[in-house]
C-alpha positions as CSV (number, residue, x, y, z in Angstrom):
1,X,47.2,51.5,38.0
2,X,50.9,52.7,38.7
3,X,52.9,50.2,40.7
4,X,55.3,51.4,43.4
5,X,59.0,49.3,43.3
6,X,60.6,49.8,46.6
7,X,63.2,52.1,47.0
8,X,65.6,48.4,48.2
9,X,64.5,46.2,45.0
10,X,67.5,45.3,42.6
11,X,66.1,47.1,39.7
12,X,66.1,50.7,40.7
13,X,70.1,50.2,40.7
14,X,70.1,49.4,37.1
15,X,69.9,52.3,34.3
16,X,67.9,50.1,31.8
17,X,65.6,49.0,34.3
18,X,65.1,52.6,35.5
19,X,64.4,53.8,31.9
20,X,61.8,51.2,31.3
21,X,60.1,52.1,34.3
22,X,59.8,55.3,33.7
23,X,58.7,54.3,30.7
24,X,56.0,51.8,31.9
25,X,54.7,54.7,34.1
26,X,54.4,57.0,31.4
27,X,52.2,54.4,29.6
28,X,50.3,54.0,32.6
29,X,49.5,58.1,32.8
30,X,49.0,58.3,29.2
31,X,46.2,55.4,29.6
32,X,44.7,57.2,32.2
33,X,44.0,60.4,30.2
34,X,46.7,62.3,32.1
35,X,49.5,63.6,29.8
36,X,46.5,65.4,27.1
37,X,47.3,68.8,28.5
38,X,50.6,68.9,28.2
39,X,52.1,71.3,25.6
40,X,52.7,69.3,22.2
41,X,56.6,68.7,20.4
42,X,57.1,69.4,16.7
43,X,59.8,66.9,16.6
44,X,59.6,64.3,19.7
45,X,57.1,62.7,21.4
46,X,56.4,64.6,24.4
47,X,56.7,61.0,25.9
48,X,60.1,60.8,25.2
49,X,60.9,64.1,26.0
50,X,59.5,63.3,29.9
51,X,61.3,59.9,29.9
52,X,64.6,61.7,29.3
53,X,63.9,64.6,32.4
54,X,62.7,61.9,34.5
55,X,65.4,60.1,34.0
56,X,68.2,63.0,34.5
57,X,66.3,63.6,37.7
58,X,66.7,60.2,39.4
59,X,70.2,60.0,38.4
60,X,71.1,64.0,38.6
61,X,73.2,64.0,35.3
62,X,73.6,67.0,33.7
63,X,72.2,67.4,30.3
64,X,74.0,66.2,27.8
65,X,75.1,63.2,29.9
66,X,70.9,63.1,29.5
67,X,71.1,63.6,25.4
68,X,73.5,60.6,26.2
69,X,71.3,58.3,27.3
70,X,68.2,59.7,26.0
71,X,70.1,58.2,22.6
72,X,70.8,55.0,24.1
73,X,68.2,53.8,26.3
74,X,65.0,56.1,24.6
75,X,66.3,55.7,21.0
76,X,65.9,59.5,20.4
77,X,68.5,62.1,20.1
78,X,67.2,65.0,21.5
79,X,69.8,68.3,21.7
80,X,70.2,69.3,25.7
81,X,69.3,73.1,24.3
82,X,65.8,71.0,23.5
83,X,65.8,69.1,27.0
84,X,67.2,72.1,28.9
85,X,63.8,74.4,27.0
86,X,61.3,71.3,28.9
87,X,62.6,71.7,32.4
């Protein structure tokens, strides 16, 4: 079951709490069967990979400001050639 935060709540203002809901989403797809087709990493969890995107979305960085924070909130440094390949 995904839950919906309102768009006024606190939290979405936040980075970290962002990046752990994007997280906790992704754990809630990947439960549900969801993310098996995707196309598979070599290096990275394709997780990980979706956390980062996601996150660069909501906040429109561009993408190494994304490799930034991929580093610091997603513990995994993945190149912006890498992120800007899984658009």
């Amino acid at each position: 079951m995904v839950v919906v935060i309102p768009r006024w709540d606190h939290r979405l203002k936040d980075p970290e709490s962002v990046a752990f809901a994007i997280l906790d989403v992704l754990a809630d797809f990947e439960s549900e069967g969801k993310l098996k087709n995707l196309p598979k990493s070599k290096k990275f969890p394709v997780k990980t990979i979706l956390a980062i995107l996601l996150f660069k979305q909501y906040y429109n960085l561009p993408l190494r400001d994304a490799q930034h924070y991929g580093r610091k909130f997603f513990g995994a440094n993945i190149h912006y050639s890498t992120l800007h390949n899984w658009e």
